[in-house]
N, C-alpha and C positions, 0 to 999 in steps of 0.2 A: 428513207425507205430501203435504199441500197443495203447501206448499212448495216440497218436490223434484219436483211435478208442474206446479209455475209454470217451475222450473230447466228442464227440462227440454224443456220448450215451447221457451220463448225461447232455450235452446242449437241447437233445430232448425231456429230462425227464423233465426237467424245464419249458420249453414252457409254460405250461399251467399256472406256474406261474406267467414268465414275463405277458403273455397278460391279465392276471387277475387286476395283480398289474398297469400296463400301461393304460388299460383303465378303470382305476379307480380315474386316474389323469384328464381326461378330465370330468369324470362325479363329480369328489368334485367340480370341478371348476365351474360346471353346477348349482349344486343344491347349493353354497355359493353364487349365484346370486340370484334363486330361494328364497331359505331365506330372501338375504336383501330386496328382493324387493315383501315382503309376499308371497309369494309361486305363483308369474307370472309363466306360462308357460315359455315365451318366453321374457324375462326385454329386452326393448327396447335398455337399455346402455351394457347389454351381448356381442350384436354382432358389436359393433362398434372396428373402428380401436385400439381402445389402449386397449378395451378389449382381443382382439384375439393377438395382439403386446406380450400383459404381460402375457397371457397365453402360448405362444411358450418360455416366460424367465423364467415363472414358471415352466412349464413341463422339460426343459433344466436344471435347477439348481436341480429339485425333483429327476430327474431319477440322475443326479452326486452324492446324498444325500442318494439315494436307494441302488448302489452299495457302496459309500464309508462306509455307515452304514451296510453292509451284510444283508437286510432285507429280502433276496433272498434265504438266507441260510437253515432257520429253516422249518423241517418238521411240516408240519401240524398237524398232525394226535396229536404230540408230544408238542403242543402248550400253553407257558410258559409266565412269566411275563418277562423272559431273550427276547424273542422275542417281547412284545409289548415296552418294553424300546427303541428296537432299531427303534422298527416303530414311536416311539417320536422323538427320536434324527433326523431321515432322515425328520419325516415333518414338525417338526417347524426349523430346522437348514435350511431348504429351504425359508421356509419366512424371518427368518433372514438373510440371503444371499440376497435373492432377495430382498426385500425392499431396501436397498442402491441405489442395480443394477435399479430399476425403477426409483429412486428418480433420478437419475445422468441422466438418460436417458428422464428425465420432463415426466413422463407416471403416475406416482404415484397420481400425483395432480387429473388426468382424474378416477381414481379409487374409487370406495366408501372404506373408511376406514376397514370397517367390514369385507370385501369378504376378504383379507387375514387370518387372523385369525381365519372365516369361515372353509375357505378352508383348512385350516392347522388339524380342528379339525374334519371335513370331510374323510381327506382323511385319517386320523388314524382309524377313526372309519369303512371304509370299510375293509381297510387293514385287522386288526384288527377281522372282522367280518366272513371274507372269513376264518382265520385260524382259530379261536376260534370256527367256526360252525363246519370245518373240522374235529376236535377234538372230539366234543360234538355226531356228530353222529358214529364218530367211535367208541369210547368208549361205547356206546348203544349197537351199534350191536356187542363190543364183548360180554356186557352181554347176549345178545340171543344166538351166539353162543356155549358160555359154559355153560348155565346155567342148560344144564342136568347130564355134566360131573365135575361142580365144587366142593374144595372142602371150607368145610367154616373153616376159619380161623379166632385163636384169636392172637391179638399181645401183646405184654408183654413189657411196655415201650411207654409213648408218649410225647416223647423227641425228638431230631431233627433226631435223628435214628428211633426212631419207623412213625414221619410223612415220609422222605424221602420212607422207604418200604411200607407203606398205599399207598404214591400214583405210588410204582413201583408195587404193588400188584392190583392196577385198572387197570392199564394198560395189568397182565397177562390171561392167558387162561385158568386156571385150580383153581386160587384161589378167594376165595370170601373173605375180611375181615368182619368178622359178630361186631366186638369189640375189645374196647380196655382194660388193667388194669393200673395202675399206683397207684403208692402210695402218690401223691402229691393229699392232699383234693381240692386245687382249680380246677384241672383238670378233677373230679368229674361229669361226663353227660354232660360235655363239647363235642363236634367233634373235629376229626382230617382230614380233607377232607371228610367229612359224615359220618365221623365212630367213633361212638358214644363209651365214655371212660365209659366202666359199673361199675368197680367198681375196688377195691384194689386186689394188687397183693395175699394176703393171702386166698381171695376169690377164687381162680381158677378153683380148683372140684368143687365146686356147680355152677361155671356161664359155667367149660363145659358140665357138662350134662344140666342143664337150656336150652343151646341154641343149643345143639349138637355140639359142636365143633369136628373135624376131625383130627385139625392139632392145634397145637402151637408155632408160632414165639416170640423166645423171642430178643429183640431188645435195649437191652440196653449192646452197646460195652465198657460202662466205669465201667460195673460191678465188685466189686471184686469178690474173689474167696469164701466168708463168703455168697455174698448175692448171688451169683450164686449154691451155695448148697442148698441154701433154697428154690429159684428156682427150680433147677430141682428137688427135692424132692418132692413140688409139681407136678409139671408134671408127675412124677410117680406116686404118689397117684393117682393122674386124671385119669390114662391107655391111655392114647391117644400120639400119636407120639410128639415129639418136635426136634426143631432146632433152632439155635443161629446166630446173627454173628456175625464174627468175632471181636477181639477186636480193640482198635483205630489204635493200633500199627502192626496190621495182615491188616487191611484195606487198597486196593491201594486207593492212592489220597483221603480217606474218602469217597470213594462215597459208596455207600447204595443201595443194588438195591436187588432183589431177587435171581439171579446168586450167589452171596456173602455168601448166608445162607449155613449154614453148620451141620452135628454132633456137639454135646457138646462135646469135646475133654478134656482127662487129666489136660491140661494146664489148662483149665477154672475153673478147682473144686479148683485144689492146687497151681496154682498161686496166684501171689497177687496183688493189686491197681499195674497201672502203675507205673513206676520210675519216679519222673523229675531227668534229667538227662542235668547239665550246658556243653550242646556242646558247647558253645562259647567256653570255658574254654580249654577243651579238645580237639576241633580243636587247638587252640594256642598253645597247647603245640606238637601237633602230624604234624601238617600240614606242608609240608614242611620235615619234617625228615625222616632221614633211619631208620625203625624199622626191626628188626629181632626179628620172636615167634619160639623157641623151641616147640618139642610137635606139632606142625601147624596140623596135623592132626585127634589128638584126639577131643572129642566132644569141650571144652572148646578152646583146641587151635584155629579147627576153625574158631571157632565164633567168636573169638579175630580177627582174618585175616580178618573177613567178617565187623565187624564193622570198623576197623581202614583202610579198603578201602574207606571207607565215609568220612573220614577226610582227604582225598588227602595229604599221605602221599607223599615224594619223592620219595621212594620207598620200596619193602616189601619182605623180605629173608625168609622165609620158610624153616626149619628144621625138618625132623623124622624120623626115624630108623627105620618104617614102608615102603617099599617100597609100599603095598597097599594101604592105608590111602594116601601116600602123592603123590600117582598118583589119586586117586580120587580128591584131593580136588585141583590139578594140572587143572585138566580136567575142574571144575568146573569156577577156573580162569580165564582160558583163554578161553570161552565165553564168559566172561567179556566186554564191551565195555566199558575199564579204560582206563584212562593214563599211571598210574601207573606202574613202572618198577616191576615186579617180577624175582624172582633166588627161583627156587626149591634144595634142598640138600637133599640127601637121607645120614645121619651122625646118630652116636651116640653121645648122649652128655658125654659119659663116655671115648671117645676119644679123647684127649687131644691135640695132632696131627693135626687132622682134625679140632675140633671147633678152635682150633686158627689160624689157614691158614685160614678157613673161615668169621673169625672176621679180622684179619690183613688186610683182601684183602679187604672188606665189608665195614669196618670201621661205622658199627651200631650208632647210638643218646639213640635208645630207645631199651630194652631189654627186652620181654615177656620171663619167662621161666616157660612152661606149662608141659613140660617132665616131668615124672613121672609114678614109677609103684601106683597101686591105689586098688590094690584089698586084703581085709585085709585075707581072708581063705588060699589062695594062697602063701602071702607075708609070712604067721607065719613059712611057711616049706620052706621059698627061703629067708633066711636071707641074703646071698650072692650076690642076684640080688638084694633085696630091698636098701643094703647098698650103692651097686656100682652103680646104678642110683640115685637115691633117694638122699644120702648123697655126694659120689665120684662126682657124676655128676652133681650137683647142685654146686659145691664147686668148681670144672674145669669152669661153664659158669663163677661162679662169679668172681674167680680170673683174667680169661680171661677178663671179663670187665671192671676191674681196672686198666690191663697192656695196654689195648687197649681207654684207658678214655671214658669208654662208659658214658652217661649223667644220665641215668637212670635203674636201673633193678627191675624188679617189677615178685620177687617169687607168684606162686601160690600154694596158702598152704591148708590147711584140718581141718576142725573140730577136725581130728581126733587125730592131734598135740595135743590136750587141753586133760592134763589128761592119757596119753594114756593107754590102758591095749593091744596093738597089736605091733607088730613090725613096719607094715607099718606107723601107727600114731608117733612110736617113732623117726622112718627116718626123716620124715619130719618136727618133731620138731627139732631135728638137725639140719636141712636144713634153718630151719627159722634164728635159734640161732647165726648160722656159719654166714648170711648175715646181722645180725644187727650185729655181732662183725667186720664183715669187713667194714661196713658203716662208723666207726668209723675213722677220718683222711684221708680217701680216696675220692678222686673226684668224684667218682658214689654217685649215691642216693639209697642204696638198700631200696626197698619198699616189703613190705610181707602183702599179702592180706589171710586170714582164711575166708573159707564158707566150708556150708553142701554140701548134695547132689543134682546135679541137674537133673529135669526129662528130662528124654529118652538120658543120657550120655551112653556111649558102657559101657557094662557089668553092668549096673546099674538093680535095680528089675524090672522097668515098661518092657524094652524088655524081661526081663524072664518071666512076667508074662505074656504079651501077646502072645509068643511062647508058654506058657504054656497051653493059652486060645484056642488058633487059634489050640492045639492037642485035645481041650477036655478035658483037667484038668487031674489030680487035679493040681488048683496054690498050689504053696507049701510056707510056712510062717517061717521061724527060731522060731519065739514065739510070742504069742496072746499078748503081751504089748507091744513089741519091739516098738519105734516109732524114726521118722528122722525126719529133716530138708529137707525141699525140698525149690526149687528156680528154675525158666526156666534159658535155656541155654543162652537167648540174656540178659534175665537179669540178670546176676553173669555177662557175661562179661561188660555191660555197665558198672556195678560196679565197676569193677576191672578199666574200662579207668576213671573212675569219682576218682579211689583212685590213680593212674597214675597222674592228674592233681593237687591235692590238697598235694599229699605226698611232703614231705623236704628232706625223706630219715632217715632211721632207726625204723618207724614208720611198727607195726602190725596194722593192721587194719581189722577190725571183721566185715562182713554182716550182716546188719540186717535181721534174713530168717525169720523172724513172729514167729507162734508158731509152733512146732513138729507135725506131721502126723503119725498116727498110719499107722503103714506096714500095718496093719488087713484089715481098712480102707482103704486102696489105693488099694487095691487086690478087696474088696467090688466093688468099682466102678468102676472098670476098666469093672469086669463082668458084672456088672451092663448095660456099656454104650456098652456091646459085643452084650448084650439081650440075650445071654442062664443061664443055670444054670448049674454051674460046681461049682464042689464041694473044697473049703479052707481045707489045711491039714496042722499039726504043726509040722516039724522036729525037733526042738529045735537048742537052740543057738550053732554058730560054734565055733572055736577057735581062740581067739583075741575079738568075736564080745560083744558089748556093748547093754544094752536093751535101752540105749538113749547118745546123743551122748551131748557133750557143747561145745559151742561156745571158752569161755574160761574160766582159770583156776579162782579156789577159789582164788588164790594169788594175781594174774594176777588185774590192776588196769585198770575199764572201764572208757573213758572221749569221750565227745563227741565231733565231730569232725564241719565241715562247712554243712557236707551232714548229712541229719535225716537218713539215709540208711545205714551209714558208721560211725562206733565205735574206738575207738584207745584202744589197750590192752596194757597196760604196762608191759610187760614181765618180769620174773626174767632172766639174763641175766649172757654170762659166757664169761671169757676173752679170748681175740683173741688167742695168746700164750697157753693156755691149749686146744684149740678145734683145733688149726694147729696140736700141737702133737698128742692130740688123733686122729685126721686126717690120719697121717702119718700111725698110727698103724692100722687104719683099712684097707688102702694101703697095707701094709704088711699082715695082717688076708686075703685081699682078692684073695693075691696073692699065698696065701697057702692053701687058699679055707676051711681056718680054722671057722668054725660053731661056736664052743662053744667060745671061743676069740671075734667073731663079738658080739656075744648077750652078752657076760662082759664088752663092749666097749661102747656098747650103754645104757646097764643098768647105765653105769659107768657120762655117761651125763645125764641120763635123768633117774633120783631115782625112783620119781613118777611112771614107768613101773611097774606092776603088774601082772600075772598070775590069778592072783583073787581080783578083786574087789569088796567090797562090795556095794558102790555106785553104780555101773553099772552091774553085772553079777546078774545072778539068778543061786540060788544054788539047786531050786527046782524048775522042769518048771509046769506053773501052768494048768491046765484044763478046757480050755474053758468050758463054761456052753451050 
């Protein structure tokens, strides 16, 4: 009943258009006589039998060409070249149609040649006319409308993004596009839909006071994160609000509309150019198989679960020792409208037990293992949990996925491997070392991927700072040099499935993160994009932490790989046979909860470990000016 009470609504709302469009058929047909026969009122050959015959086969075959082309469809008000294409296809695919039809029925020969063709070009141009005028006065009176409440606007970009918002921005209530910038000289006093390109993007404080601007869109979503600083810097200098959007990869469907616009966010300053990213590639190797991620619930885990949905796995096992974490990302699931088989496990991976009853039963292809403690202050005084996660339990998945022939396992490893002066960094260089020595004659492919830090990971600075912000300050700094790597969260995991597909196995592979971000700096702009002013304080550096982090070792041999994104580290490397023993003994150290034994075990792998570095520590924190 609903239903046919929606139908029938919207068939009432139409009306005005059917009779518009229907008696506009009789009158092209009218005035395509009128023409060939100089503008007669009334052409003698109009009203004769095979004129009025071919007009009931013409009007019959237009109105079949009216609906099958949807010309019926498109708002007026909203009236596009998408709508006059289809008023072409319904009225010359009518004369093509019907010429046949008349020819066969001897009607054609009684016709003057022209009035087809006439008529065809006739009845576009009413069509045509009726919604192109509907448009043109609406759009008028909205500028009377708002013209005491608007506000004026510059856009930044006139590229297919900045015209797409020029002309979502005609059509709104409160904005006015007064200009556009661009750095492209031919574009230079050029229009964009009447909105004239004033000058270059370095221009911007002088062309917004020039013309008063109120507001600033900026509109170029394939900006990196180099030219989007330089952007909003201006915009600051300017004083006047601004907003962005989104980038191509936040965009639904790319469409462009004012709705879209947003805050300059994090991401925008310290990301970087999009990735390409070979999904063919990556679908082939994933589609279709059982994957199981360790970790599923931490920030990186995931994002791994959310991208490798896209590639229509068979299906996807889910592991975390977080009962919270992995009922949220549980929940998140299954609103899911997948195919996709899901198995949630609430396991540790330091249980040997449990991970292999649920590999045995599972029988996994592809193995994420994202588990991991990760926090270096915490880790220096829990040597005992970072060994038995970190090491014990990176060393249970992998062996587990040798006895179960799993196809692939692809470690997720740390900047903080390379060099390390922390215990956590030391962990998971073992973690690395332990699965390229078992890569070796085994039928897995173990795969180790090293990256920095990624923005808004759980426990990471960007949420301390912004807890920090959102109290009123002070953000607090370890040291005025301190500086990381940063990378977004969708992009370290595409990475990791781009090094998923290109790996052989035994391979470290190193992310490209760009260049180091000053902590100082990323504390600046957060406040920055908060709009208050809260005051930066220096605690100094904690224990384990580094004033900059490497990618990888001095030793260490970089070659490049098939991906510009992705690096191959050649590791110095230790035999299977001595890391099983030392293995065993930290089994034994962890079963007697013995401290001093764990850190001579790991010292004992990894020399490089330090308490003091001169390359990385400061021995004297220095005072900002």
């Amino acid at each position: 009943m609903e239903n046919l009470k929606f139908f029938l609504l919207k068939f009432v709302k139409q009306i005005p258009v059917f009779l518009y469009d229907f008696l506009s058929i009789p009158a092209a047909w009218y005035l395509a006589y009128c023409l060939r026969y100089n503008l007669q009122p009334f052409p003698a050959r109009f009203v004769s039998y095979y004129a009025v015959a071919s007009f009931f086969v013409i009007m019959v075959v237009q109105m079949g060409f009216y609906f099958q082309c949807k010309v019926y469809r498109g708002l007026w008000r909203f009236a596009s070249i998408k709508d006059l294409v289809r008023i072409l296809k319904a009225a010359f695919g009518a004369i093509c149609v019907s010429a046949p039809i008349l020819f066969l029925m001897n009607y054609l020969i009684h016709l003057p040649r022209s009035v087809l063709p006439l008529y065809a070009m006739i009845i576009t141009a009413l069509w045509s006319l009726g919604r192109f005028s509907r448009r043109f006065f609406w759009e008028n009176q909205q500028g009377v409308n708002k013209s005491a409440q608007v506000k004026r606007v510059l856009v930044i970009g006139a590229g297919d993004a900045g015209e797409s918002l020029i002309r979502d921005l005609h059509r709104s209530y409160i904005y006015y596009p007064i200009g556009v910038l661009d750095d492209q000289p031919k574009k230079l006093h050029l229009e964009v839909h009447g909105v004239r390109v004033l000058g270059f993007i370095d221009e911007l404080p002088k062309i917004v006071r020039k013309y008063g601007v109120e507001l600033i869109f900026i509109a170029i979503p394939t900006a990196g994160s180099t030219k989007m600083r330089h952007i909003v810097s201006l915009c600051e200098a300017s004083k006047v609000p601004f907003r962005t959007l989104p980038s191509l990869n936040e965009l639904a469907d790319g469409k462009v509309e004012v709705n879209s616009l947003r805050p300059v966010s994090l991401d925008d300053l310290l990301g970087r150019d999009a990735v390409k990213i070979d999904w063919d590639k990556i679908s082939a190797t994933v589609k279709g198989k059982k994957v199981l991620v360790t970790g599923a619930g931490g920030s990186i885990g995931s994002e791994l679960c959310r991208q490798i949905l896209k590639l229509n796995p068979a299906s996807l096992m889910l592991i975390d020792n977080s009962e919270y974490q992995l009922y949220k990302i549980e929940q998140e699931f299954l609103k899911l409208e997948n195919k996709v088989k899901f198995e949630f496990v609430l396991a540790s991976v330091t249980d040997r037990v449990a991970i292999n009853q649920h590999f045995a039963r599972y029988k996994p292809e592809i193995v994420f293992h994202a588990a991991a403690y990760k926090h270096v202050p915490i880790l220096e005084n829990q040597v005992y949990a970072a060994v038995l996660n970190n090491i014990v339990g990176t060393s249970i998945v992998a062996e587990i996925c040798v006895a179960t022939k799993v196809a692939k396992m692809i470690l997720i490893s740390t900047d903080k491997a390379v060099n390390p002066t922390n215990i956590m960094g030391s962990t998971k260089r073992i973690a690395e070392m332990y699965c390229q020595a078992l890569n070796h004659g085994a039928a897995t492919q173990f795969i180790t991927v090293r990256f920095g830090n990624v923005l808004g990971s759980t426990g990471s600075v960007v949420p301390l700072f912004q807890e920090q912000i959102n109290k009123g300050g002070p953000v607090t700094v370890t040291h005025y040099e301190i500086e990381r790597f940063f990378m977004t969260i969708p992009e370290a995991s595409q990475l990791i499935l781009q090094a998923l597909a290109i790996g052989k196995g035994g391979e470290i592979f190193v992310l490209d993160m760009g260049e180091p971000i000053k902590i100082r700096y990323l504390a600046e702009q957060m406040i920055k994009l908060s709009g208050r002013e809260i005051e930066i304080t220096y605690t100094g550096l904690r224990p384990g932490e580094k004033l900059f982090e490497e990618l990888f070792h001095v030793d260490e041999k970089l070659v490049e790989t098939s991906h510009h994104k992705l690096h191959q580290a050649i590791a110095r490397t230790c035999s299977l046979e001595t890391l099983q023993d030392t293995l065993k003994l930290f089994v034994n150290a962890c079963a007697t909860y013995d401290d001093a034994e764990l850190r001579f075990l790991i010292k004992s792998l990894v020399p490089e470990l330090s308490q003091v570095n001169a390359n990385c520590w400061a021995e004297v924190q220095p005072t900002p000016s």
